[in-house]
C-alpha positions in Angstrom: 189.7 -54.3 -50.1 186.7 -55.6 -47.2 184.0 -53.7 -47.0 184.6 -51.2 -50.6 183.8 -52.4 -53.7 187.7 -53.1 -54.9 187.4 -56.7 -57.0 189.5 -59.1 -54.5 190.7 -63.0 -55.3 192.0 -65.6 -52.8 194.7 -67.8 -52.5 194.1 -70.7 -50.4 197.8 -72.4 -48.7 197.7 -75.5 -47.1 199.9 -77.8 -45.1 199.3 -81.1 -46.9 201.5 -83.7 -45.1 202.4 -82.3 -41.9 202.9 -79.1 -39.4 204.1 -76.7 -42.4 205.2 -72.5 -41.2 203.8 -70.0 -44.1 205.7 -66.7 -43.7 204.6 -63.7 -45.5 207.6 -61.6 -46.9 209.0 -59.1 -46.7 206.7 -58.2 -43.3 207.8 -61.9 -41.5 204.2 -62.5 -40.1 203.9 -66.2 -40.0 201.4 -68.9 -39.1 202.3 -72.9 -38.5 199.3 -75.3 -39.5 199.2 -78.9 -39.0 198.4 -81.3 -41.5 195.4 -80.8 -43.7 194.9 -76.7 -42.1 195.0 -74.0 -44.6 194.7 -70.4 -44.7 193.7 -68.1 -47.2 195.3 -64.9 -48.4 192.8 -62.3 -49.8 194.2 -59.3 -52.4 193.8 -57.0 -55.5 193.7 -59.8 -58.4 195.9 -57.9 -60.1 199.0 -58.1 -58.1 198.5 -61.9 -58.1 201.1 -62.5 -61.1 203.5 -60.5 -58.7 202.9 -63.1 -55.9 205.8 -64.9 -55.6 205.7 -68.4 -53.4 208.6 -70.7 -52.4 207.8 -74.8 -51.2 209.9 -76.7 -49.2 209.1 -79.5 -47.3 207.9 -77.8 -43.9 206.9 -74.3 -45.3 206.1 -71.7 -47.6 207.5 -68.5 -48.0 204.6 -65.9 -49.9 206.5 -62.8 -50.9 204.2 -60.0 -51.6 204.6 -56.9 -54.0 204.2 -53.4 -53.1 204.3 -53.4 -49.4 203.0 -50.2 -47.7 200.8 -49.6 -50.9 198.0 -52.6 -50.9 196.4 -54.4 -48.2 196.6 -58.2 -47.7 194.5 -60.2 -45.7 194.7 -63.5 -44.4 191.7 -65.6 -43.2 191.1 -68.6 -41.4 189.5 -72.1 -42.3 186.2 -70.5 -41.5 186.9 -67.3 -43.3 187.4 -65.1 -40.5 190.5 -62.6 -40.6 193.2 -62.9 -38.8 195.9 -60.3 -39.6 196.1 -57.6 -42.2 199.3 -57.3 -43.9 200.2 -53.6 -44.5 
């Protein structure tokens, strides 16, 4: 994925109501947004069925397939990346 010409999707994950922690799994990297924030999580479209994602009411836990063999990246609001994931 970035700069090759790999198809990517993305997944935006908000914090509607209130400080909310997303952790990606199984790596623990974790960011805490405050109401309204979002990030977006950028892979391979087809490992998004794999995607698993867990709601409660102060976070969400994204548990992501294949570890070491895919690369994940998160982006800010304004699209810039801010951690790589494997």
């Amino acid at each position: 994925m970035g700069t090759d010409s790999r198809p990517t999707m993305d997944m935006k994950l908000a914090a509607a109501d209130g400080p909310a922690r997303i952790t990606f799994e199984p790596g623990g990297t974790a960011f805490t947004l405050a109401a309204g924030e979002f990030i977006t999580l950028r892979l391979d479209p087809g490992l998004a069925p794999a995607v698993e994602i867990a709601v409660w009411s102060n976070g969400i836990s994204v548990w992501l397939p294949y570890p070491g063999e895919s690369d994940y990246i998160v982006l800010d609001s304004e699209g810039r990346e801010v951690a790589r994931l494997w």
